[in-house]
FIVO-949620 format. One record per residue: residue number from 0; residue in one letter; z, x, y of N, C-alpha, C in turn. Coordinates in pm, 1 decimal. Example, Ala and Ser with C-alpha at 12.3 -4.5 7.8 and 13.67 -1.06 7.14 Angstrom:
% FIVO-949620
{seq:0	type:A	n.c3:780.0	n.c1:1319.0	n.c2:-569.0	ca.c3:780.0	ca.c1:1230.0	ca.c2:-450.0	c.c3:780.0	c.c1:1320.0	c.c2:-330.0}
{seq:1	type:S	n.c3:708.0	n.c1:1285.0	n.c2:-225.0	ca.c3:714.0	ca.c1:1367.0	ca.c2:-106.0	c.c3:787.0	c.c1:1290.0	c.c2:3.0}
% end
This chain:
% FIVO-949620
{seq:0	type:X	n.c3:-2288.3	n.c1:-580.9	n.c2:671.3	ca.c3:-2320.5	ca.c1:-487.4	ca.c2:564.6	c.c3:-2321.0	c.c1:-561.8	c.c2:431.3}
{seq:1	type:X	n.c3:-2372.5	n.c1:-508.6	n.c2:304.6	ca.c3:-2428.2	ca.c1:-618.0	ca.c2:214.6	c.c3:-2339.1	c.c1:-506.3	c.c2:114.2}
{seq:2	type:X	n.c3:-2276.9	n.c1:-511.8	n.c2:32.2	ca.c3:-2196.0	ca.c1:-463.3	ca.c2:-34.7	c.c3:-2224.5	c.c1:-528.1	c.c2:-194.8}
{seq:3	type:X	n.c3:-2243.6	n.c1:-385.0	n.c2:-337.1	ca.c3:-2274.8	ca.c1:-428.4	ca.c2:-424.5	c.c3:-2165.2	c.c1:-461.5	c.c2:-464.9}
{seq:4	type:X	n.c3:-2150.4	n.c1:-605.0	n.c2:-526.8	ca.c3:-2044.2	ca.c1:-665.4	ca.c2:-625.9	c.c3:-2115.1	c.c1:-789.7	c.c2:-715.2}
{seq:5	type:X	n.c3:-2065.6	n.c1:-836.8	n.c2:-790.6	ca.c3:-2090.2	ca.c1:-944.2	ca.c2:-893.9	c.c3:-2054.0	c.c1:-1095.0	c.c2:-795.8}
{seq:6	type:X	n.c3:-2156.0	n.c1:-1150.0	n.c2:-831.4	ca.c3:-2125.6	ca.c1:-1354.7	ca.c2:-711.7	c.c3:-1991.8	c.c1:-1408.8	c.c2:-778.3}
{seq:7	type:X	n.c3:-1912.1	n.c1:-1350.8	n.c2:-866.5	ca.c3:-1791.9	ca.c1:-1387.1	ca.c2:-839.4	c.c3:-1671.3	c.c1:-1314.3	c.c2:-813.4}
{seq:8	type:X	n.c3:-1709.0	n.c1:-1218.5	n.c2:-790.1	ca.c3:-1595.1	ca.c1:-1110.8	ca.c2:-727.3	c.c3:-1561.0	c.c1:-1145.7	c.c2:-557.2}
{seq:9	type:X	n.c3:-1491.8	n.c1:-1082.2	n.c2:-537.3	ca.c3:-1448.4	ca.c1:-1052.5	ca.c2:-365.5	c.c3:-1410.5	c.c1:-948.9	c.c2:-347.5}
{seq:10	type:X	n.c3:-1447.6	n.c1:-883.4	n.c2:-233.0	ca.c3:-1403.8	ca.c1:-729.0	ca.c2:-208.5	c.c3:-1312.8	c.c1:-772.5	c.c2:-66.2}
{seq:11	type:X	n.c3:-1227.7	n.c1:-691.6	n.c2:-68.6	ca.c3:-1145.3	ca.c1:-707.3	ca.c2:50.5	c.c3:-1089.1	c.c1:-592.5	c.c2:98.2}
{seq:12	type:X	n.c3:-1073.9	n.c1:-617.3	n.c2:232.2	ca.c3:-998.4	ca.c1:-462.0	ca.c2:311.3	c.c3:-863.6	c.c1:-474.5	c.c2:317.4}
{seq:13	type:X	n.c3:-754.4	n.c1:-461.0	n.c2:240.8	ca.c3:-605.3	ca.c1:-458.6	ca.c2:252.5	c.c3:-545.3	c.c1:-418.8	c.c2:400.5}
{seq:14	type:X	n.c3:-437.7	n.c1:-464.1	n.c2:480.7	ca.c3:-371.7	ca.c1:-421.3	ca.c2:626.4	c.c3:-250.1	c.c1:-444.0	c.c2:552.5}
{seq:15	type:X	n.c3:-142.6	n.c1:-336.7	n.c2:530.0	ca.c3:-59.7	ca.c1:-343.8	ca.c2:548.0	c.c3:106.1	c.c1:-383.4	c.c2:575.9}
{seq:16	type:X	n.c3:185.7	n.c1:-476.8	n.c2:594.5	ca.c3:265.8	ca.c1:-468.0	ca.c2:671.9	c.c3:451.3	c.c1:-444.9	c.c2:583.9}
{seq:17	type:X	n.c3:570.3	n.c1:-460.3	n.c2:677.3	ca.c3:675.6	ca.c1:-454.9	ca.c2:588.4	c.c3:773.0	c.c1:-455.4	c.c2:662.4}
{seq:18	type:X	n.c3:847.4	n.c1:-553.3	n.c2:577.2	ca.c3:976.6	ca.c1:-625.2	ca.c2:637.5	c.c3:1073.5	c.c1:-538.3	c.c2:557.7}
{seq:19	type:X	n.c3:1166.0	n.c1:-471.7	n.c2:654.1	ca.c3:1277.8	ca.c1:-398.4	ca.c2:638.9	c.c3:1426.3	c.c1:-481.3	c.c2:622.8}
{seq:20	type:X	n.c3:1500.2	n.c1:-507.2	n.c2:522.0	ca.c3:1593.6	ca.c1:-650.3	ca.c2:520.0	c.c3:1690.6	c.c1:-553.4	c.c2:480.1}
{seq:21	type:X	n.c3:1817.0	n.c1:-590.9	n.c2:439.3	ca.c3:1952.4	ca.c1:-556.8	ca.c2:432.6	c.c3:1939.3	c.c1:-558.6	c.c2:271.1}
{seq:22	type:X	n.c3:1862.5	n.c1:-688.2	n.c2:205.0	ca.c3:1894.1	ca.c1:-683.0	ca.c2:59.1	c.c3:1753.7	c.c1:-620.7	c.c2:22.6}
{seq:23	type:X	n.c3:1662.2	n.c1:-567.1	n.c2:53.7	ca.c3:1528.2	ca.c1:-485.3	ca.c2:17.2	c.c3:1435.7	c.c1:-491.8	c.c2:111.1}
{seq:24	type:X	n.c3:1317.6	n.c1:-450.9	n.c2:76.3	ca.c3:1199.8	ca.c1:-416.7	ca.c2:165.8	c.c3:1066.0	c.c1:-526.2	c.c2:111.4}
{seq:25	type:X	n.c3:1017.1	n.c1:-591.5	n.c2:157.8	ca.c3:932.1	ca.c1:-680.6	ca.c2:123.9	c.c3:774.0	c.c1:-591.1	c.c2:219.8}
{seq:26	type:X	n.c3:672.4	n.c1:-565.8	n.c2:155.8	ca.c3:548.8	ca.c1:-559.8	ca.c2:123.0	c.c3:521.3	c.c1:-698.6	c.c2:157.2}
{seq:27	type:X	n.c3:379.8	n.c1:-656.8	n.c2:235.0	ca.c3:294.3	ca.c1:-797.9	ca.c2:278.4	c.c3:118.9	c.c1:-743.6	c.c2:279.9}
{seq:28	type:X	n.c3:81.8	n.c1:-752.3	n.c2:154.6	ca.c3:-53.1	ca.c1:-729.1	ca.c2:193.7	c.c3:-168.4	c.c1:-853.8	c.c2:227.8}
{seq:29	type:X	n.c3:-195.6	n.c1:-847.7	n.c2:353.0	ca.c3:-306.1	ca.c1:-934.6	ca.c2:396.9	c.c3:-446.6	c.c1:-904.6	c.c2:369.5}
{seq:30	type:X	n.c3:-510.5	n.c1:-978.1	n.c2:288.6	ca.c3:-684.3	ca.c1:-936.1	ca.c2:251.7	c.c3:-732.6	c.c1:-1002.1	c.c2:328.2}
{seq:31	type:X	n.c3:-833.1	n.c1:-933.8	n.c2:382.2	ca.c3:-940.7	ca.c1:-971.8	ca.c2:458.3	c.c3:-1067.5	c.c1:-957.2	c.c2:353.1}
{seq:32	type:X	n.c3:-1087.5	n.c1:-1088.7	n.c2:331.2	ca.c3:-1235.4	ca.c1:-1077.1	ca.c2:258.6	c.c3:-1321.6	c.c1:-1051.8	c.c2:359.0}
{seq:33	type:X	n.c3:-1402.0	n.c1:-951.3	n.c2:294.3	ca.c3:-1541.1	ca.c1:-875.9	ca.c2:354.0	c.c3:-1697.4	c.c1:-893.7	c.c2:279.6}
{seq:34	type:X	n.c3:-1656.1	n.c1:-930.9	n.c2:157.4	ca.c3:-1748.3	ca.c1:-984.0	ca.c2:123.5	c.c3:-1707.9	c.c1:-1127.0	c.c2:-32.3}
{seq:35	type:X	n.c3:-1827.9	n.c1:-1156.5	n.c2:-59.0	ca.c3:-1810.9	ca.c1:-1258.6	ca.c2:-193.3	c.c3:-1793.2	c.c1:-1419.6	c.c2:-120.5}
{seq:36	type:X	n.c3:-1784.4	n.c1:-1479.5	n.c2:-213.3	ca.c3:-1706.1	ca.c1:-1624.6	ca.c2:-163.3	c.c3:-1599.9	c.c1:-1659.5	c.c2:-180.0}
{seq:37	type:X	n.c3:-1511.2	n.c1:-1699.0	n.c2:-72.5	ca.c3:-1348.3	ca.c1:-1723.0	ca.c2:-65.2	c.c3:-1355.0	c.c1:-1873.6	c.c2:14.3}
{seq:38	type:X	n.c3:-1275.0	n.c1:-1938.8	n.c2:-12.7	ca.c3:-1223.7	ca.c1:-2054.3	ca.c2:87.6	c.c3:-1157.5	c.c1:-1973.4	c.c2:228.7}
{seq:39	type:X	n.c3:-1074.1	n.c1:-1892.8	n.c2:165.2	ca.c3:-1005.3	ca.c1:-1864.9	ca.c2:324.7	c.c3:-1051.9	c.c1:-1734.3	c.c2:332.9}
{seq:40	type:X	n.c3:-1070.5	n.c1:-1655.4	n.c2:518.7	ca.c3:-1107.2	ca.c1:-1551.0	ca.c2:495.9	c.c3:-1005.4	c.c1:-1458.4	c.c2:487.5}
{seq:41	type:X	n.c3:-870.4	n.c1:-1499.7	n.c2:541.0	ca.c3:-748.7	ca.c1:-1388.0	ca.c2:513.1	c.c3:-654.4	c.c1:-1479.7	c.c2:382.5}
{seq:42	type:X	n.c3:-573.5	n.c1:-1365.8	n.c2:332.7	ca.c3:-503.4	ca.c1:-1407.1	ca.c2:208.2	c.c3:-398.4	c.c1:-1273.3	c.c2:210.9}
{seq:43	type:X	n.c3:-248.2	n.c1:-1347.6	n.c2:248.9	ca.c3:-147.9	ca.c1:-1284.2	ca.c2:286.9	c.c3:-37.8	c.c1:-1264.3	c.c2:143.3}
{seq:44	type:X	n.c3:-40.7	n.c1:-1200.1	n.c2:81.1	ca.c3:28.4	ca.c1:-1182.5	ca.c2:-50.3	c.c3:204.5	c.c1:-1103.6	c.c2:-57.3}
{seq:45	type:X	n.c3:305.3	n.c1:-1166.2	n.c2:-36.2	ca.c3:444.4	ca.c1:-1094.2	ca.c2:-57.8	c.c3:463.6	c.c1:-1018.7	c.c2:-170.5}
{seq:46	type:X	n.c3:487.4	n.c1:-860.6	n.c2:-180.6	ca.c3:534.0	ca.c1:-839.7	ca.c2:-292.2	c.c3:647.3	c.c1:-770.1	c.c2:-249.7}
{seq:47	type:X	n.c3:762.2	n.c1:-690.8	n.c2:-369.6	ca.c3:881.5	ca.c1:-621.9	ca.c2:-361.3	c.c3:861.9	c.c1:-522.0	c.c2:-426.6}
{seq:48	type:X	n.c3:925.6	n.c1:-410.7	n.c2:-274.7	ca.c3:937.4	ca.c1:-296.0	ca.c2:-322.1	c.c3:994.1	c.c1:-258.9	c.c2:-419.8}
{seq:49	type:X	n.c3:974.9	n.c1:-264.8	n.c2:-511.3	ca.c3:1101.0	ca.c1:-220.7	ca.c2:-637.5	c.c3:1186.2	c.c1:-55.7	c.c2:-569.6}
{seq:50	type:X	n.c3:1109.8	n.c1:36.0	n.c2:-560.0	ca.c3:1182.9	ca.c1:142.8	ca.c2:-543.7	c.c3:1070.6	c.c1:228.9	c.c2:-410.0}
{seq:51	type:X	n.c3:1154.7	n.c1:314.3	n.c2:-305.5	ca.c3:1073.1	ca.c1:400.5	ca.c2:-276.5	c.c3:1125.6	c.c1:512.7	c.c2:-277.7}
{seq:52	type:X	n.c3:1027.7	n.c1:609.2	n.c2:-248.4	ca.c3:1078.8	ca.c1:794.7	ca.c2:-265.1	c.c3:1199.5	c.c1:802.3	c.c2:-182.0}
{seq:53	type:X	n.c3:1231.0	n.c1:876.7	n.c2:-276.6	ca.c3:1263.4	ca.c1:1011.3	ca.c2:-171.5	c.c3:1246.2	c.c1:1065.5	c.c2:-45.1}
{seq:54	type:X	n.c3:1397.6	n.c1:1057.9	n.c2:63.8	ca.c3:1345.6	ca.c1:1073.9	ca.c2:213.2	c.c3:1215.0	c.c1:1250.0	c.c2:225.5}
{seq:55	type:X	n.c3:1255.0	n.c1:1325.0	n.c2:103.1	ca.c3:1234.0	ca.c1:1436.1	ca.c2:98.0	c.c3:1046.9	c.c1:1476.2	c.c2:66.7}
{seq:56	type:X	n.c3:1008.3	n.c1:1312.7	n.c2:10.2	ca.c3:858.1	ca.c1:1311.2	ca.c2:66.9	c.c3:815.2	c.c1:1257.6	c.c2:131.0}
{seq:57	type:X	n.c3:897.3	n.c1:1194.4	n.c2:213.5	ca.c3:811.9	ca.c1:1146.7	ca.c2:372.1	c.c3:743.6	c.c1:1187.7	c.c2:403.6}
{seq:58	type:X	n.c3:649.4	n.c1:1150.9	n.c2:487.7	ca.c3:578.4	ca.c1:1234.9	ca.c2:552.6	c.c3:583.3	c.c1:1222.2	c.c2:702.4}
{seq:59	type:X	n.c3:569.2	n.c1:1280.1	n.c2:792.4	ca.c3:584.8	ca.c1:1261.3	ca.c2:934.4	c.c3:482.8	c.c1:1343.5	c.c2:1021.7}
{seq:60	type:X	n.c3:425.2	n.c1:1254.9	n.c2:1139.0	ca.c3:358.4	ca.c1:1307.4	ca.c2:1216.2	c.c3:382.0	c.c1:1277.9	c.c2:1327.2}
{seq:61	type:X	n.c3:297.5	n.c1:1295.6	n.c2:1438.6	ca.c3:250.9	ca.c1:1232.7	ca.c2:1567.3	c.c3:141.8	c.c1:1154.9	c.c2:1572.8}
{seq:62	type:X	n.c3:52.6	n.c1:1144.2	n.c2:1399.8	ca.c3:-59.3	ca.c1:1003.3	ca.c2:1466.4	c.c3:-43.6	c.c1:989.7	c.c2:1245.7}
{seq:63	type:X	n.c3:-97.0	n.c1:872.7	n.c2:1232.3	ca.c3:-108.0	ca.c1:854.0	ca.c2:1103.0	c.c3:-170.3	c.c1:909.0	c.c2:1013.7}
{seq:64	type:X	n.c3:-276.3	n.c1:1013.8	n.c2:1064.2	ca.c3:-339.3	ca.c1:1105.2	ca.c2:996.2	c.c3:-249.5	c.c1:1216.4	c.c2:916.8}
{seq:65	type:X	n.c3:-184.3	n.c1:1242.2	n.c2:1047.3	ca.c3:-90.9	ca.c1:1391.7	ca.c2:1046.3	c.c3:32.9	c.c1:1366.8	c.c2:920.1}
{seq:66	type:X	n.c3:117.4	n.c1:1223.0	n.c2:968.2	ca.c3:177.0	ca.c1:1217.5	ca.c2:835.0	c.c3:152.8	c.c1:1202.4	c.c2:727.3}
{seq:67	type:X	n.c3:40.2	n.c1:1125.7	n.c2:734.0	ca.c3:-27.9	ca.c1:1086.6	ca.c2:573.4	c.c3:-91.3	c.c1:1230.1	c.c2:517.8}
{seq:68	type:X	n.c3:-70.7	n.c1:1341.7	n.c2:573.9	ca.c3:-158.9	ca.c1:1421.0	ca.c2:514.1	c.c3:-8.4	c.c1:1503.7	c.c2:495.3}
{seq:69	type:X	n.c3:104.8	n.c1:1551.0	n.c2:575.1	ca.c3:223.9	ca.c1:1557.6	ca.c2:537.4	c.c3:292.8	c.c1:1515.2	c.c2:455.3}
{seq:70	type:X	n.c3:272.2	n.c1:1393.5	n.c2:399.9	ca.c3:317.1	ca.c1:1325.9	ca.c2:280.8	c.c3:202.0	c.c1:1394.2	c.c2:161.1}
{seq:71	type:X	n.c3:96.4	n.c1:1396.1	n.c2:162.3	ca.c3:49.0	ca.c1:1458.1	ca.c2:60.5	c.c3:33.2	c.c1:1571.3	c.c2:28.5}
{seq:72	type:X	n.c3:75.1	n.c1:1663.5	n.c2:146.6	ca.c3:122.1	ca.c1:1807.9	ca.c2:70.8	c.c3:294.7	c.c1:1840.0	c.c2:39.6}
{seq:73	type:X	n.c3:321.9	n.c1:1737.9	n.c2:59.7	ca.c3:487.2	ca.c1:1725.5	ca.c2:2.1	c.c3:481.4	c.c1:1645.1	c.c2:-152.1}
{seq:74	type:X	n.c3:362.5	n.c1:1597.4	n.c2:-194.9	ca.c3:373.9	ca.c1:1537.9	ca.c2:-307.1	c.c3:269.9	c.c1:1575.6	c.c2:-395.2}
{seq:75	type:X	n.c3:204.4	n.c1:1663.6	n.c2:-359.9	ca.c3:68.5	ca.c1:1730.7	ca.c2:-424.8	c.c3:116.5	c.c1:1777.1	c.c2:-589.7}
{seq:76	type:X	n.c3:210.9	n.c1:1861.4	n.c2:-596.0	ca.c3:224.5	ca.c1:1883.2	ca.c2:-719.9	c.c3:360.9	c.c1:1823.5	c.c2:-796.7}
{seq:77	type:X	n.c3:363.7	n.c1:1736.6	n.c2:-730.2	ca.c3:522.0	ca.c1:1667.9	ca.c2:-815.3	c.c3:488.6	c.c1:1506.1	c.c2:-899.3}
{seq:78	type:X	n.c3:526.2	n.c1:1553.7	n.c2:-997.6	ca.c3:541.2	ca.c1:1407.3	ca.c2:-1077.2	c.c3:564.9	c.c1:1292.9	c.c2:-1032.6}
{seq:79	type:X	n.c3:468.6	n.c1:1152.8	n.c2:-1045.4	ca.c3:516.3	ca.c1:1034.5	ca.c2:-959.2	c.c3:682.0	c.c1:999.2	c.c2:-1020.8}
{seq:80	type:X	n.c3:656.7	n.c1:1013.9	n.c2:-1109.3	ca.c3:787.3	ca.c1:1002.6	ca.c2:-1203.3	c.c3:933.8	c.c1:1073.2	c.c2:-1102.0}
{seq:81	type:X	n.c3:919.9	n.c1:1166.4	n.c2:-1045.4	ca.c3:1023.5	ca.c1:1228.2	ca.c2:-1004.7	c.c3:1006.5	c.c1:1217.2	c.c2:-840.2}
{seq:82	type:X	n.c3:883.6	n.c1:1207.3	n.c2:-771.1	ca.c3:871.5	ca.c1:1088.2	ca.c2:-658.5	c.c3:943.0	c.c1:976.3	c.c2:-626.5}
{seq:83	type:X	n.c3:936.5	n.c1:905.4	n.c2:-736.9	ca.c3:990.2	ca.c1:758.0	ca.c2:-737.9	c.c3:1055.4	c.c1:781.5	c.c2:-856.7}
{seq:84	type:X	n.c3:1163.2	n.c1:741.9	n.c2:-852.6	ca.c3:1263.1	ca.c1:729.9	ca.c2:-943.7	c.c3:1289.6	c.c1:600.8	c.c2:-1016.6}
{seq:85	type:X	n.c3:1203.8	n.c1:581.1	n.c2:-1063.7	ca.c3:1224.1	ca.c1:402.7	ca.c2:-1137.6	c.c3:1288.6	c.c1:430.7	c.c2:-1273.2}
{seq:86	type:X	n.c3:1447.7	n.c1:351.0	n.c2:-1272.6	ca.c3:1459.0	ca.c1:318.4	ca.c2:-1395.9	c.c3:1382.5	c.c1:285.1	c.c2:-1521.3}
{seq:87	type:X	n.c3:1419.6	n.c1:370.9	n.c2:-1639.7	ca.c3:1379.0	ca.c1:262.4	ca.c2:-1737.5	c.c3:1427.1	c.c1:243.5	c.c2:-1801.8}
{seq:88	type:X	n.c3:1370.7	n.c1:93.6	n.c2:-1916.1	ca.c3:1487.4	ca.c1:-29.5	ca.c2:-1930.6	c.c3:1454.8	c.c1:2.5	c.c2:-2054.5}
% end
């Protein structure tokens, strides 16, 4: 598929993943370039969770649809602010 972007951009499809640790939660997003020019075609990036919700907007299902759509009618009208509780400094 031929996808509009600029010859120096890259578009990429983000997957996911996450390491559950004792001292925090580490985020791993892997790009898959899909289009543009890259040297490599995957690019695996660590970041840190700073904070997550509230068990009280989880969302839960039986397939990933079901929770992800459970999580968004548990968070439809609430402030990200009061979602996630991030200090401020």
């Amino acid at each position: 598929m031929k996808y509009n972007i600029k010859n120096e951009e890259l578009l990429a499809r983000v997957h996911k993943y996450e390491i559950i640790r004792k001292d925090g939660h580490l985020r791993i997003d892997v790009l898959e370039i899909i289009a543009g020019k890259s040297s490599e075609k995957f690019i695996a990036v660590p970041n840190l969770v700073i904070e997550t919700a509230n068990s009280a907007y989880h969302g839960f299902g039986g397939s990933e649809e079901a929770a992800l759509q459970d999580c968004l009618n548990k968070i439809k009208k609430v402030p990200a602010k009061i979602i996630v509780s991030i200090p401020s400094s």
